[in-house]
C-alpha positions as CSV (number, residue, x, y, z in Angstrom):
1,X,104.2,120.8,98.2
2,X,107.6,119.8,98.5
3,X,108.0,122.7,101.4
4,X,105.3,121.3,103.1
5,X,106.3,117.4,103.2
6,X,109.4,118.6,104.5
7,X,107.8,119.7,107.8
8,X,105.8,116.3,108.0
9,X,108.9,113.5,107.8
10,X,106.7,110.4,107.7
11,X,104.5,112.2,105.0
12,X,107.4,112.6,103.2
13,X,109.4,109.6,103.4
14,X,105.7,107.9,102.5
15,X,105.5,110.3,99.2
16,X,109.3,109.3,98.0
17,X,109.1,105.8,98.6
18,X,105.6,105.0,97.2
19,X,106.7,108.1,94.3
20,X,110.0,105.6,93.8
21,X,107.5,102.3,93.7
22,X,106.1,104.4,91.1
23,X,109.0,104.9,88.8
24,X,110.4,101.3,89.0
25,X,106.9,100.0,88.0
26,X,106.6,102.3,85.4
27,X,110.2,101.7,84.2
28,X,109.2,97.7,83.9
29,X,106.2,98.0,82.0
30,X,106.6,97.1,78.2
31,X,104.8,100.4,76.9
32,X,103.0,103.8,77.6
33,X,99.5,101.7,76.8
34,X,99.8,98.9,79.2
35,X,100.9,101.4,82.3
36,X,98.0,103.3,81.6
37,X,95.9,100.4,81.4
38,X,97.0,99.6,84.6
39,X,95.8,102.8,86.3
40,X,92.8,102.8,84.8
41,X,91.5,100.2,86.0
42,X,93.3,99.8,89.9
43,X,92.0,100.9,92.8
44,X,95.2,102.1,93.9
45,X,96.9,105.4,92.4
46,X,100.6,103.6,91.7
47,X,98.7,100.5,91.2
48,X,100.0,96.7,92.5
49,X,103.6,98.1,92.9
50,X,105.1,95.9,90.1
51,X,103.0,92.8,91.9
52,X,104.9,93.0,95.2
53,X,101.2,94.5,96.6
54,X,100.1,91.5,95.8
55,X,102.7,89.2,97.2
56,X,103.0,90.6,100.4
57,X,99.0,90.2,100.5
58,X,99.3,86.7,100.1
59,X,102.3,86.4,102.9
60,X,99.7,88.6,105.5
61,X,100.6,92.1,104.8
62,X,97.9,94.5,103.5
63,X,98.0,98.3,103.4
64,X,95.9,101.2,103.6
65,X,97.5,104.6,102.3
66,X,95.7,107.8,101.4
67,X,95.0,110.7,100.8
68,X,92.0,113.7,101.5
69,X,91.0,117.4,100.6
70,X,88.2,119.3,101.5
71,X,88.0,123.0,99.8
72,X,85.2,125.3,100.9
73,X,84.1,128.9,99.7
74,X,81.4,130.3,101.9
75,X,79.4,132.9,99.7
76,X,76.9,133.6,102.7
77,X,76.8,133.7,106.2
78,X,79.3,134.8,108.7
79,X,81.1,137.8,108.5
80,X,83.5,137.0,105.5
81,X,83.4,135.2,101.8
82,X,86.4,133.2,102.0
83,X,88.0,130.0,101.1
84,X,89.7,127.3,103.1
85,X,91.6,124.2,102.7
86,X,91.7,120.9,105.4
87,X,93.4,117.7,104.0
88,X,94.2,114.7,106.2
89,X,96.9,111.8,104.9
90,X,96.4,108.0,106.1
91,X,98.9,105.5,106.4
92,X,97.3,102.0,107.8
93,X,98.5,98.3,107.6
94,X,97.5,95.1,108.3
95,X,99.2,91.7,109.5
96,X,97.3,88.6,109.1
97,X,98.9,87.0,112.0
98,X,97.7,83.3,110.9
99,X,99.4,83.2,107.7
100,X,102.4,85.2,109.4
101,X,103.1,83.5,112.4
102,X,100.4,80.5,112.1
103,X,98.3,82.4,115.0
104,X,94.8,81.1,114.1
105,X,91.8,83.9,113.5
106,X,94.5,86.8,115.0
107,X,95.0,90.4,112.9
108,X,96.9,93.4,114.1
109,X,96.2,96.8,112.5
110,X,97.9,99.9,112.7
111,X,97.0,103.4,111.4
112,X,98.1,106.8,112.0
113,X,96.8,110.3,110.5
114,X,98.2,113.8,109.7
115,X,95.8,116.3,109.3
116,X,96.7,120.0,108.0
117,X,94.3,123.9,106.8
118,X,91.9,125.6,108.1
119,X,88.2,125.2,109.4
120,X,86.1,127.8,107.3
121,X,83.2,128.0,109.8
122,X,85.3,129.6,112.8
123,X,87.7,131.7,110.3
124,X,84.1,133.1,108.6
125,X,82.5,133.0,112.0
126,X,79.5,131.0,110.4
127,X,78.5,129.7,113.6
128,X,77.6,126.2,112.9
129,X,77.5,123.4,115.2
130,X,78.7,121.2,112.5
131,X,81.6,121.2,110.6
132,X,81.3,122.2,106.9
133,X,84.8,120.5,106.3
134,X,84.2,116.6,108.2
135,X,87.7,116.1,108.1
136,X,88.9,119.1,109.9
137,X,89.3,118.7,113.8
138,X,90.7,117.0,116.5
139,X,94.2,118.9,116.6
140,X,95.8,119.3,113.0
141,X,98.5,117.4,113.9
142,X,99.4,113.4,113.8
143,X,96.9,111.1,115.6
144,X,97.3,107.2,116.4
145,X,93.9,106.0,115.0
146,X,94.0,102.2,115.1
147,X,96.6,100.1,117.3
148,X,94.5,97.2,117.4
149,X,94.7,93.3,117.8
150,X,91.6,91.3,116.2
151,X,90.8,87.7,117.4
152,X,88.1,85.4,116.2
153,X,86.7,82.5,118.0
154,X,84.1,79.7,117.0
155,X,84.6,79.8,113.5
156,X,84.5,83.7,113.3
157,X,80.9,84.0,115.1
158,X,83.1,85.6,118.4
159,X,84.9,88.5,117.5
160,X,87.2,89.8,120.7
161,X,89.1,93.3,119.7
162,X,91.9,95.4,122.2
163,X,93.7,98.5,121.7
164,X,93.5,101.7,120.8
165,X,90.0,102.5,118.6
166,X,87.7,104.9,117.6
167,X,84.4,104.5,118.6
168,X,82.8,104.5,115.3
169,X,85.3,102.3,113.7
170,X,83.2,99.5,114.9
171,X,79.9,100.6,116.5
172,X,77.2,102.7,114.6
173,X,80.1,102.1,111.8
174,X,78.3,101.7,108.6
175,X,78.0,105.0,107.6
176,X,80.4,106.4,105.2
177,X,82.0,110.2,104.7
178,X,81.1,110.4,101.1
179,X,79.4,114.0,101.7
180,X,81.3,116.8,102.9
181,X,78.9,118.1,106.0
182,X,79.9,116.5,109.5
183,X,76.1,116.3,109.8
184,X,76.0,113.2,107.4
185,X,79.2,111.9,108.0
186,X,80.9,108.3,110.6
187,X,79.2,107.7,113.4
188,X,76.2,109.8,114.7
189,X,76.4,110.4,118.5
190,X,80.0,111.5,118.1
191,X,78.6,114.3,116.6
192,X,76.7,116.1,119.2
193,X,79.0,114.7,122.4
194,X,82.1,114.5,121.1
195,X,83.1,115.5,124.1
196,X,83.2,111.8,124.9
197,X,82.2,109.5,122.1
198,X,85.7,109.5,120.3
199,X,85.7,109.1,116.4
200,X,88.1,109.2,113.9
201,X,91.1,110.0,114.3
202,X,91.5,110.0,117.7
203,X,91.5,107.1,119.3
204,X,91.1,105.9,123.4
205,X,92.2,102.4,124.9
206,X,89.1,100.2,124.1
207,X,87.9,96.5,123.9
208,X,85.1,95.4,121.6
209,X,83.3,92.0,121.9
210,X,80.7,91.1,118.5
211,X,78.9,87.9,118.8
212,X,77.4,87.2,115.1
213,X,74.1,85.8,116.7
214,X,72.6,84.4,113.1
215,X,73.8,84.9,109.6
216,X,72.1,88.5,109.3
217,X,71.9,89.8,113.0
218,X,74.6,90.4,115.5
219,X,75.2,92.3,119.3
220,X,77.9,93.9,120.2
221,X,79.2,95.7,123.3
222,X,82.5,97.7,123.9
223,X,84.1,99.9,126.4
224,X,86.2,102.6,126.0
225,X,87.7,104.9,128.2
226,X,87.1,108.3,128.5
227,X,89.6,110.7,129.1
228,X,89.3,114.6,128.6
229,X,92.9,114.4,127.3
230,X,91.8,112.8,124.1
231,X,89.9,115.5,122.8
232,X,93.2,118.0,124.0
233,X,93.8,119.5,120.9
234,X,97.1,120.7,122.8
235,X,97.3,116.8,124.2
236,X,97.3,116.0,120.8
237,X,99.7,118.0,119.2
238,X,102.3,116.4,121.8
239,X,101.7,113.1,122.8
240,X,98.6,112.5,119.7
241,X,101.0,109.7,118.2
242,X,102.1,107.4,120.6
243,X,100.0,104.7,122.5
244,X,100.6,106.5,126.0
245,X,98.2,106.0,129.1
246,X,97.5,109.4,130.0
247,X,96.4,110.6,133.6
248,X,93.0,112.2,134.1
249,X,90.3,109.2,133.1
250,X,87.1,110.2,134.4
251,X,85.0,106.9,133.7
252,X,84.4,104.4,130.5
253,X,81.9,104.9,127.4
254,X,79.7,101.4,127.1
255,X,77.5,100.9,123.8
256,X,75.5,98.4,123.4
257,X,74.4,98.1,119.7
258,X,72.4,95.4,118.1
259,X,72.7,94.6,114.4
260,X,70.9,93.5,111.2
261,X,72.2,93.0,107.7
262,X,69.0,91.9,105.2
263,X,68.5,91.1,101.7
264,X,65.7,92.7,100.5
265,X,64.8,91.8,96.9
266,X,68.4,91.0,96.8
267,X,69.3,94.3,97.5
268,X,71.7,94.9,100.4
269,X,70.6,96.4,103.7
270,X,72.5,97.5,107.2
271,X,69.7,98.2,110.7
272,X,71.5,99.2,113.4
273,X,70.0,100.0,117.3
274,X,72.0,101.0,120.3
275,X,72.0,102.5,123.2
276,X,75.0,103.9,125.6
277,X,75.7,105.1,128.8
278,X,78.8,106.7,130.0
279,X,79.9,105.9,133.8
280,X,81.7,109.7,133.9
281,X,79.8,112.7,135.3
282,X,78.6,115.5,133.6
283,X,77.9,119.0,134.6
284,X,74.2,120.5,134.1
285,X,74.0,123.4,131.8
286,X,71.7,125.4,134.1
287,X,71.5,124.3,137.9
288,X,74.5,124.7,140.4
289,X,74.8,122.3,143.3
290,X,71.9,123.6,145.1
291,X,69.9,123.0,142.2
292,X,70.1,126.6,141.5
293,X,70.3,128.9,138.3
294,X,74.2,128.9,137.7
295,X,73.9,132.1,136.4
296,X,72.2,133.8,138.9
297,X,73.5,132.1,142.1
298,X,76.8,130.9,140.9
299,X,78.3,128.4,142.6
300,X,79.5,124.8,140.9
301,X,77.4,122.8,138.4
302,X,75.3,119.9,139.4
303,X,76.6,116.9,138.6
304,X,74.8,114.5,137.4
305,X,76.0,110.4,137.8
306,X,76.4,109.3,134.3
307,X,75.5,110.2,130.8
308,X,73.6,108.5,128.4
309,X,71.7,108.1,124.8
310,X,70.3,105.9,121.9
311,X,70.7,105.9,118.2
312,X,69.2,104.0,115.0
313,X,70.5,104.0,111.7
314,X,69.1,102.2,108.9
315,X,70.6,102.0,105.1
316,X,68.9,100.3,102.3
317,X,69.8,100.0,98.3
318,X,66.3,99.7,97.0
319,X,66.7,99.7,93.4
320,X,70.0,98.3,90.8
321,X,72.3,95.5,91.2
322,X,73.4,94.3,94.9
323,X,76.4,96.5,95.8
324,X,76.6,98.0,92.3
325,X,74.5,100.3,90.0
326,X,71.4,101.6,91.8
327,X,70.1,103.5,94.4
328,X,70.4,103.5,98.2
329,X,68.8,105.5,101.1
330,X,70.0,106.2,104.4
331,X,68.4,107.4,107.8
332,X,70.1,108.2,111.4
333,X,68.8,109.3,114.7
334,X,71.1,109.9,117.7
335,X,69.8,111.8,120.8
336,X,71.2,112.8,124.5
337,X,70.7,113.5,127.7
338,X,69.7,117.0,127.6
339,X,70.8,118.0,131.2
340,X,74.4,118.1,129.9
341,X,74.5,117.8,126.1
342,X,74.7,121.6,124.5
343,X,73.5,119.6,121.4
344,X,71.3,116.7,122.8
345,X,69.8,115.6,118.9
346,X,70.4,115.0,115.2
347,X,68.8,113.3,112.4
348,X,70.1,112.9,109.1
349,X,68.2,111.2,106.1
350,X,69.3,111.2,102.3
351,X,70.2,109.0,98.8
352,X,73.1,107.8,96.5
353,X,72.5,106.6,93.2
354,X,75.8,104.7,91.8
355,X,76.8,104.2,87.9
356,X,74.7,107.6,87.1
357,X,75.4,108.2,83.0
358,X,76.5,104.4,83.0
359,X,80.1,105.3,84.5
360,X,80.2,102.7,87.3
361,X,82.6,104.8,89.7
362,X,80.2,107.7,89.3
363,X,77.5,108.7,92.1
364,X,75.5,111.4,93.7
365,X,74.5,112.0,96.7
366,X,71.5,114.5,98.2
367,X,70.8,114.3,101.8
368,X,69.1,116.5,104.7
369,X,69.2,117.0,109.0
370,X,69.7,119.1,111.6
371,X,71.4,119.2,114.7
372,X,69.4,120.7,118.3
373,X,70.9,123.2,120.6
374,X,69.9,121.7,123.7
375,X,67.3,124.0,125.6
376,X,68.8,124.0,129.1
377,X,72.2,125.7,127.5
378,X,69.6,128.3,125.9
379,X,67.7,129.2,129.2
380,X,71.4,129.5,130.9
381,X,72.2,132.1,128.2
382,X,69.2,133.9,128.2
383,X,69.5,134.3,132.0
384,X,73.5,135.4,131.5
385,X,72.2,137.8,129.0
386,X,69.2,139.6,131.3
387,X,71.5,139.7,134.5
388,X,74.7,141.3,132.4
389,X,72.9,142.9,129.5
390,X,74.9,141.4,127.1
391,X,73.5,140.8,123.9
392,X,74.7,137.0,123.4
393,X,73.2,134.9,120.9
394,X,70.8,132.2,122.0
395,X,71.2,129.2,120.3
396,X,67.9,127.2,120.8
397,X,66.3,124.8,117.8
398,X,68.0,123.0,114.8
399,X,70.4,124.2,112.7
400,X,69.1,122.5,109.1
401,X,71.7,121.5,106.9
402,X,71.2,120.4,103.3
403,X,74.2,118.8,100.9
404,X,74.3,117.7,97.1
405,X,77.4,116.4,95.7
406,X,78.4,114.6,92.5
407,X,81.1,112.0,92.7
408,X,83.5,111.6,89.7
409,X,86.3,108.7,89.2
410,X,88.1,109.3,86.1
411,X,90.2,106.5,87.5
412,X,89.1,103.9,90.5
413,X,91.7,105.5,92.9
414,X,90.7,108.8,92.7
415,X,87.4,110.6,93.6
416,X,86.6,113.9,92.8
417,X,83.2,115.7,94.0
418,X,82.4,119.0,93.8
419,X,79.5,119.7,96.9
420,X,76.6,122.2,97.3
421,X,75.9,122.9,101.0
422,X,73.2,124.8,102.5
423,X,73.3,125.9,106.5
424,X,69.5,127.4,107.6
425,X,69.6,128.8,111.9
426,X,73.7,128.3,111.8
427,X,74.1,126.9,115.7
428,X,70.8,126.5,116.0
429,X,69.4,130.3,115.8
430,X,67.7,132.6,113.1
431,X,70.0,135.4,114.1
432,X,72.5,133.7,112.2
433,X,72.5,134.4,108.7
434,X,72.4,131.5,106.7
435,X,75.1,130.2,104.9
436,X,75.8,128.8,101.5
437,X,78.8,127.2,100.8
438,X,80.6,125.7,97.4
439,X,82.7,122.5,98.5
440,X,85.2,120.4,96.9
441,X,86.0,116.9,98.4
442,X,88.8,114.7,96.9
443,X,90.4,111.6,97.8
444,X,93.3,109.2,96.6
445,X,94.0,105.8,97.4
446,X,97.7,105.0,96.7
């Protein structure tokens, strides 16, 4: 491990000082009893830092450290049974800038990523569309995820944010990564064009505006630019860190998402609708300029003026105590443009039932979807495959992907939950064999 930190300085230097926080806390408690009392019930690892978490709270100063691992054995599918390993470390902050500097309603946040292994669907050549391991991707290398300043206006109804963002750190945001599939994991139309709808970690120069229109409801529109740099894995590696204004920006990403947060029964609830159109162009998947078949007549794609989509996603906890014990249940739809989307539709549905066996940092989760290979990049293949006779795969119709996982806190800060994954038409095609994967997801808050 040690080896390892070495080669990532700021991981490092985090480790020793929060691992030297550590021992002068521990060295100031009265007893063995009272330390471990401590841990056991914060929700951070090295707990409140001998109370100076706590002060520099109260002076404006908040932080967000931590830690992720996602193991995966494949036991079917592909061409191998093996087992990888993809971790990401997170190291955000906050500054209240009211109770720093007296700016009223003002918050700057910062947070950067590293992220490290392996992807096991390429290395076992599973196939999928989605990835098996949701926090693999994007480079493995340090990101800038959140440079961000936050203003509020009209006693907090008017939220203006600028900086650097993800997308789904504030639109289509309220679903979580608690399962290890991609499939049922941030926001939903990053999953099938990624290409341009950034999420975590990566982040583009953005500016979101969220007008609280009643207590429960709210609209918000953004814009963020889009850049094919962004999603560079090479781009990344280099200049990934730093809030740089790269060359290249082909047009902006606009969502427009309306929002409502119900009680029902007392129960919490989260309905989201949006819709978003992208000002860059995209190339078709089968027609050339002269509205052609590409692979027949060559020539270069059609471009079409702009891309677009819609998405819904609706959460409800329907049984239990609000925002405690009980059950909840969770439904997303996300669809694009088929013309230039290779995967142009996914829908995810599923439950979580917190405080199972009356441990209330114990849950499980069981969820189900499926991601479509678009149809125009199927008819471009088939044609490839009759004019060269190559024997290609055609990816046409949803690759189905079912998860279970049980969640277990021995302590607040720590979550570990071993994961069940099952991968029917990998990429969207029978003539993938279907894969079945153990999973082991973990996470540490320090």
């Amino acid at each position: 491990m040690f080896k390892q930190l070495k080669k990532r300085p700021v991981a490092g230097l985090l480790m020793a000082g929060l691992g030297l926080s550590a021992t002068v806390a521990h060295a100031q408690q009265d007893d063995m009893k009272s330390d471990y009392s401590s841990m056991s019930t914060s929700k951070y690892l090295f707990g409140d830092w001998n109370g100076e978490r706590t002060r520099l709270e109260e002076k404006g100063v908040t932080f967000d450290l931590g830690y992720g691992g996602e193991a995966a054995h494949n036991y079917s599918g592909g061409d191998r049974e093996i087992t990888r390993y993809t971790d990401q470390w997170k190291l955000g902050a906050a500054f209240d800038l009211q109770k720093l500097w007296g700016w009223n309603g003002a918050k700057f946040e910062m947070v950067v990523t590293d992220r490290n292994g392996r992807n096991i669907g390429a290395d076992a050549n599973i196939g999928n569309n989605q990835l098996i391991q949701e926090v693999y991707g994007r480079g493995q290398t340090w990101h800038l995820t959140v440079f961000a300043l936050t203003q509020k206006f009209f006693d907090d109804r008017l939220t203006w944010k600028l900086g650097r963002l993800p997308v789904g750190a504030d639109i289509d945001s309220d679903m979580t990564c608690d399962f290890q599939n991609l499939t049922f994991c941030g926001s939903q139309p990053g999953n099938i064009v990624g290409d341009y709808w950034v999420n975590w970690p990566t982040s583009q120069w953005a500016t979101v505006v969220k007008f609280a229109t009643t207590k429960d409801t709210f609209l918000q529109i953004a814009a963020y630019q889009v850049n094919p740099k962004y999603v560079d894995d090479s781009y990344a590696s280099h200049k990934g860190l730093f809030p740089g204004f790269p060359s290249g920006t082909t047009g902006a990403l606009i969502p427009l998402e309306f929002g409502w947060k119900p009680s029902v029964n007392g129960l919490p609830g989260s309905y989201r609708f949006g819709v978003w159109y992208n000002t860059s162009k995209g190339n078709d998947l089968y027609l050339n300029t002269d509205r052609q078949p590409l692979a027949e007549f060559g020539g270069d794609a059609l471009q079409h003026g702009s891309r677009k989509g819609a998405w819904i996603s609706f959460s409800q906890q329907v049984t239990g105590e609000a925002g405690g014990k009980g059950a909840s249940v969770f439904l997303n739809i996300a669809s694009a443009d088929h013309e230039t989307s290779a995967t142009n539709n996914q829908v995810a549905l599923g439950m979580e039932y917190k405080g199972i066996f009356d441990r209330p940092n114990d849950f499980i989760g069981a969820a189900f979807g499926g991601s479509y290979a678009s149809g125009y990049a199927a008819k471009n293949q088939r044609l490839i495959n009759a004019l060269t006779g190559s024997n290609t795969i055609v990816s046409r119709g949803y690759e189905r992907v079912s998860e279970v996982f049980y969640s277990w806190s021995p302590i607040p800060s720590l979550a570990i939950r071993p994961n069940l994954q099952y991968i029917q038409d990998p990429g969207g095609s029978s003539k993938r064999d279907n894969a079945f994967v153990l999973g082991l997801k973990t996470s540490v808050a320090f």
